[in-house]
Structures are given as C-alpha cells and as structure tokens.
N, C-alpha and C positions, 0 to 999 in steps of 0.2 A: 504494500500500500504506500503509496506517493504521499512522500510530509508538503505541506507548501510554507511558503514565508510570502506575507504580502503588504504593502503597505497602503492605508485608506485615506482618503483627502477628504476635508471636509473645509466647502467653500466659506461658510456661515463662520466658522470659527479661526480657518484660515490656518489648520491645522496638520498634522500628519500624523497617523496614529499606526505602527507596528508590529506587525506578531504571527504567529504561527495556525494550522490550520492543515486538516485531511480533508477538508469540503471549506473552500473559502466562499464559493456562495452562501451559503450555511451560513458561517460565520461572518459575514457582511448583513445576513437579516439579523442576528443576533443583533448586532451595533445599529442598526436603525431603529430595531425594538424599543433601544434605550436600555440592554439588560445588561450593559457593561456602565461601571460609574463615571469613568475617565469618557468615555464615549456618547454617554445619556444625553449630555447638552446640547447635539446637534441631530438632526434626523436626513441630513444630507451629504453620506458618508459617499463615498465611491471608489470603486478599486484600482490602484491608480501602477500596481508595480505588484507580478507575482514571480517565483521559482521554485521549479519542483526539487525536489531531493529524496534520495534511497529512503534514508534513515530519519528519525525522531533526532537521532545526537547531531546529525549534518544541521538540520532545519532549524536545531536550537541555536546549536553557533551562530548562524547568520543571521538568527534573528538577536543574538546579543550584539553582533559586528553590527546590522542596520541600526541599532536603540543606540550607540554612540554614536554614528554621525553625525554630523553638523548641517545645517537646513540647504547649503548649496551643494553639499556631497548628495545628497536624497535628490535635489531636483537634476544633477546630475544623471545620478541613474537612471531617474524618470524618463528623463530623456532619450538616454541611451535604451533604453528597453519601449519606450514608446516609438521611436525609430527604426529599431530591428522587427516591430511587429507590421510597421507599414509597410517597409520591405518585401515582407514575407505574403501580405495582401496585395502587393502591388502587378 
C-alpha cells in the first residue's frame, strides 16, 4: 500500500498545511470537515503538492523534511511539481 505526503493551501488563511496520508482525498475531506484543529479555521483547503512512497518510514521522513521548510522552498516545489504535471498532460 502507497504512503503519500501532500501539502494543502488554503487561500482564506493564506496558509500551507503538511502531512501524510494512504487516501489523500480522504484526508482532504477530513480538513474541510473542520475535524483537524490547526485546519478547522478554513473550509477552502486544496491539494496543492503530493508523492507517493513504498513505506510509512519513507513518507514520514519527508513529511518531517516538508514541516521545516521555509514558505519559498514549499512554493518552490509547488512549482516544480505543478510543472512536471503539465508536462505530462500536455
């Protein structure tokens, strides 16, 4: 079973919020639910950056490596992985 790590943008708060997931749709309705605390203030979450991996141990690394970043390293990625997905629809 595929771990994912994904990161959510929320425009309202202007926000980025991090973490891990075996159904990130799933977990994307959880956070619009409002049934995460950090996440409850906004209902305008979106999935903005995902990566699959083997393991649980892989998916938590990178999900402690994304939780340090700094806010232009993240929109960095974004980039970069919103890029290689046009790519691949193009």
């Amino acid at each position: 079973m595929p771990y994912f790590v994904y990161i959510l943008y929320s425009a309202e708060l202007d926000v980025y919020n991090k973490g891990f997931s075996t159904d990130v749709s799933q977990r994307l309705e959880y956070h619009l639910k409002g049934l995460h605390k950090f996440t409850s203030s906004a209902r305008d979450w979106k999935i903005v950056y995902t990566a699959a991996y083997q393991t649980k141990k892989e998916a938590l690394i990178e999900e402690k490596r994304l939780k340090r970043l700094n806010r232009t390293s993240i929109l960095k990625l974004i980039s970069g992985y919103n890029a290689a997905l046009s790519s691949r629809h193009a």
